[in-house]
C-alpha positions in Angstrom: -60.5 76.7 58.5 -62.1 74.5 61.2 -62.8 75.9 64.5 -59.8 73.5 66.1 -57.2 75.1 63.2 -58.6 78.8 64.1 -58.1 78.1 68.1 -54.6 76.5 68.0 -53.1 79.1 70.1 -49.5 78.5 68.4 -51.5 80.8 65.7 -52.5 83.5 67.8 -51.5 83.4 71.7 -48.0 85.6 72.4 -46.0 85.9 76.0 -46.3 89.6 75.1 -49.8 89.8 74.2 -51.8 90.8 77.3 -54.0 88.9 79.4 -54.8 85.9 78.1 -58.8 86.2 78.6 -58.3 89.7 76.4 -56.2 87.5 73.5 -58.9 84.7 73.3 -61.7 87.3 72.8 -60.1 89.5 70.3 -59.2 85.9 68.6 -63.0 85.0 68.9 -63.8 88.7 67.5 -61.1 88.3 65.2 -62.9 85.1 63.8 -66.4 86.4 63.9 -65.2 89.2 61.8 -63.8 86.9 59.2 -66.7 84.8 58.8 -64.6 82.0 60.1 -67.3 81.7 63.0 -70.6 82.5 61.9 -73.6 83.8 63.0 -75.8 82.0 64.9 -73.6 78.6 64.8 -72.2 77.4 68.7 -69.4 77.9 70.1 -67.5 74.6 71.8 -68.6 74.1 75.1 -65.5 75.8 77.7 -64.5 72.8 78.2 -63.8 71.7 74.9 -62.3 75.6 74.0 -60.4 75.4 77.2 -58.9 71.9 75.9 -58.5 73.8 72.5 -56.2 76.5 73.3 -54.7 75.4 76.2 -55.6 77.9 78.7 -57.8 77.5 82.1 -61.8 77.4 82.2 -61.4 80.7 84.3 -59.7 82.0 81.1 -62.3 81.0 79.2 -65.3 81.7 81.1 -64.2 85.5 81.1 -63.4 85.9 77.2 -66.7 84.7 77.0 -68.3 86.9 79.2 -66.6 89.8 78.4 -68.5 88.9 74.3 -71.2 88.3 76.1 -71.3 91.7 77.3 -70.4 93.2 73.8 -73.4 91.4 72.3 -71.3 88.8 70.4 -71.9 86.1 71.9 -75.2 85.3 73.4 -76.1 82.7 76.1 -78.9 79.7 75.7 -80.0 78.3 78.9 -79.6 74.5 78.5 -78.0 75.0 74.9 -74.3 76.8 75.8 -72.8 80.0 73.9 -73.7 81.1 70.7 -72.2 83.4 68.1 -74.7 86.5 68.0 -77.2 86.5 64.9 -76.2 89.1 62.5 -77.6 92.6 63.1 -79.0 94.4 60.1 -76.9 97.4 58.7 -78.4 100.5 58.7 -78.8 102.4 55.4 -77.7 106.1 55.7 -79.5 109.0 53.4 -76.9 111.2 52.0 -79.6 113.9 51.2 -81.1 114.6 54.4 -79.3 116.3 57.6 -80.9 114.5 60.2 -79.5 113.5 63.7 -78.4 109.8 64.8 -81.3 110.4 67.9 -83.9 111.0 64.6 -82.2 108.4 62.2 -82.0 105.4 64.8 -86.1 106.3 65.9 -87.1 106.0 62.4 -86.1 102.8 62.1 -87.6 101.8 65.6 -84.4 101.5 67.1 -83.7 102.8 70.7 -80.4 105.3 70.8 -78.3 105.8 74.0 -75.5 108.1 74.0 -72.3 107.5 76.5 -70.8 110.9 76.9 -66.8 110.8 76.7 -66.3 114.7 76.5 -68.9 117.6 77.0 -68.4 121.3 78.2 -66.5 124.5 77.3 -62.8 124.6 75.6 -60.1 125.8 74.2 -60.0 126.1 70.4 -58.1 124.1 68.4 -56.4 125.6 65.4 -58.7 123.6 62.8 -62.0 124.4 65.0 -60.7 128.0 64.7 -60.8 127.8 61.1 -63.5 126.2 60.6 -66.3 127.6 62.8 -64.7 131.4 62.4 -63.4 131.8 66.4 -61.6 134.5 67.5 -58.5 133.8 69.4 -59.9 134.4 72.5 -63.2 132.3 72.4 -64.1 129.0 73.5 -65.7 126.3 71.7 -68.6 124.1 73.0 -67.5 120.1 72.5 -69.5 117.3 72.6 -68.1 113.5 72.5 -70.1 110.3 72.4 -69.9 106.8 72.1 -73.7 106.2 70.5 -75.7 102.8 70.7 -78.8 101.6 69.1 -80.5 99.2 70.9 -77.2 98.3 72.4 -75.0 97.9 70.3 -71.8 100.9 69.7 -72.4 102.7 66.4 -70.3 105.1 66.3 -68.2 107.8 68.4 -69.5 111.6 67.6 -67.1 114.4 68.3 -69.3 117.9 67.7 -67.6 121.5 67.8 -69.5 124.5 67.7 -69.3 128.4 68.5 -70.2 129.1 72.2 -73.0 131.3 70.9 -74.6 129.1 69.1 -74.4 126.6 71.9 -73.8 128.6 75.2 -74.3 125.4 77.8 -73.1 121.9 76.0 -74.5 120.6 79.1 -78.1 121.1 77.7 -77.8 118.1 75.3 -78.9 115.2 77.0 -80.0 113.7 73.8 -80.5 115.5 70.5 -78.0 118.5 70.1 -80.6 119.0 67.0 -83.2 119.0 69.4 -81.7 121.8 71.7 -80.5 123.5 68.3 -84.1 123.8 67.2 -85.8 125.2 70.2 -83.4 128.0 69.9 -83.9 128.6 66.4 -80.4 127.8 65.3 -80.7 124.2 63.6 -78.5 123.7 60.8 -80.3 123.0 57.7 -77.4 122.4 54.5 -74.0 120.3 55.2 -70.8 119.3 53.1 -69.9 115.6 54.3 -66.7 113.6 53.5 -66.5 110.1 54.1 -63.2 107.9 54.3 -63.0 104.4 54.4 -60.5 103.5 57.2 -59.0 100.5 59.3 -60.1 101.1 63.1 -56.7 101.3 65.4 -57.2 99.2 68.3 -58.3 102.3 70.7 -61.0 103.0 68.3 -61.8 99.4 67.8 -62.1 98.8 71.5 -64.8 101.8 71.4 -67.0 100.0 69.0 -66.6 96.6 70.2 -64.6 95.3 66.7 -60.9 94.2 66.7 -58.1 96.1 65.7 -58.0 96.5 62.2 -61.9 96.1 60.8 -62.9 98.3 58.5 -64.5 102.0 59.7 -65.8 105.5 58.3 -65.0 108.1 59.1 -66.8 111.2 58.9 -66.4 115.2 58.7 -69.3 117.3 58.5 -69.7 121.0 58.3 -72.9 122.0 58.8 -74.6 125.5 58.0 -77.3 128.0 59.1 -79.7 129.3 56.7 -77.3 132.8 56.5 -74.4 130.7 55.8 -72.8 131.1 58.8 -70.9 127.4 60.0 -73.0 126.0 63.2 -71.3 122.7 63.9 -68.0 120.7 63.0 -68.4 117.3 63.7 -66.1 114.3 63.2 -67.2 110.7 63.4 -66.6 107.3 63.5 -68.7 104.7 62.5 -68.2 101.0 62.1 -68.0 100.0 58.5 -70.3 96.6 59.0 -73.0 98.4 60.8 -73.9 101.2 58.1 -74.5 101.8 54.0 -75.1 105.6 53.0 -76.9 105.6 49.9 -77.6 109.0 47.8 -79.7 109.9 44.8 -78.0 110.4 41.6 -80.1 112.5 39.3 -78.9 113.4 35.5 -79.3 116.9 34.7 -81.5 117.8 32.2 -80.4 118.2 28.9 -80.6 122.0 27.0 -83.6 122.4 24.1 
């Protein structure tokens, strides 16, 4: 499909659809997910797109901005707007509990963490269950939207008995981190993974339109005793990450 076919907004652009700045970038998301625009290759100058899908250069100039912003699209003084090169996908070990703070330094990435829930709750049933409350406890939460070197890798949603983490306001970084200076790291977990289409809330989150393929992620995660530390459910976008485990045949009997 040519760029003119893929911008014709009788394909794409609805009375109903929102703002029309928001329906030409999810289109231009939509497109860069596809392959249809790929990386590294220009985008038509605004005039041109303006001309293209029939809406104003103010329209235009914000969709783009707005990728911009996402890391998308990037800007070349003298050279116009260019599809962002393709990030390399991060490879996941499936046989080592590590942290995302530890995993993204490893592989000299820089991890920033936007904090979309943190403090003291009310159990729900399924964190009752699972982390062995009492009806009358609180659980400690912690929500994230994390980044490496910019870019949205996944939201983290941690659960874990008050005791084990008294003040959730203490992770600033690494909940492993603050977990080890009090002795109470985790050190075995059972993980699930799912392969899921994003709704467009979750999309939004990790900068991918509605629809692109996710993970997502439960983890319990145990103390040397046994006892459960942490219940965490995540989120992670399915063209950023590969988890890779070690097969091993057992040894056959004399």
């Amino acid at each position: 499909m040519t760029i003119t076919d893929f911008l014709d907004p009788k394909r794409w652009l609805s009375p109903g659809g929102g703002p029309l700045y928001v329906q030409l970038r999810k289109r231009i998301e939509a497109g860069i997910a596809e392959g249809v625009l790929a990386p590294d290759t220009p985008l038509p100058p605004e005039r041109e797109v303006a001309s293209l899908t029939e809406l104003s250069r103010v329209t235009v100039r914000k969709a783009i901005a707005e990728l911009v912003d996402k890391g998308l699209v990037v800007q070349r003084q003298g050279s116009g707007s260019f599809i962002a090169a393709e990030r390399p996908r991060v490879e996941q070990s499936l046989s080592r509990l590590t942290s995302f703070t530890e995993d993204m330094a490893r592989r000299g990435l820089s991890s920033v963490s936007q904090w979309l829930e943190r403090g003291l709750f009310l159990p729900s049933p399924e964190e009752v269950l699972t982390l062995g409350l009492g009806s009358d406890d609180q659980v400690s939460r912690l929500a994230r939207l994390r980044l490496a070197d910019g870019r949205p890798m996944a939201v983290e949603r941690a659960s874990l008995p008050p005791d084990i983490l008294p003040n959730p306001l203490a992770v600033t970084h690494s909940l492993y981190e603050v977990l080890g200076q009090a002795g109470l790291r985790p050190v075995r977990a059972i993980q699930k993974i799912s392969a899921v289409n994003l709704t467009e809330a979750e999309a939004a989150q990790l900068g991918l339109p509605a629809g692109a393929a996710g993970l997502r992620i439960e983890r319990i995660s145990y103390l040397p005793e046994g006892r459960v530390a942490e219940f965490t459910r995540s989120l992670y976008r399915g063209d950023a990450y590969d988890f890779v485990a070690e097969l091993r045949i057992p040894e056959q009997p004399a």
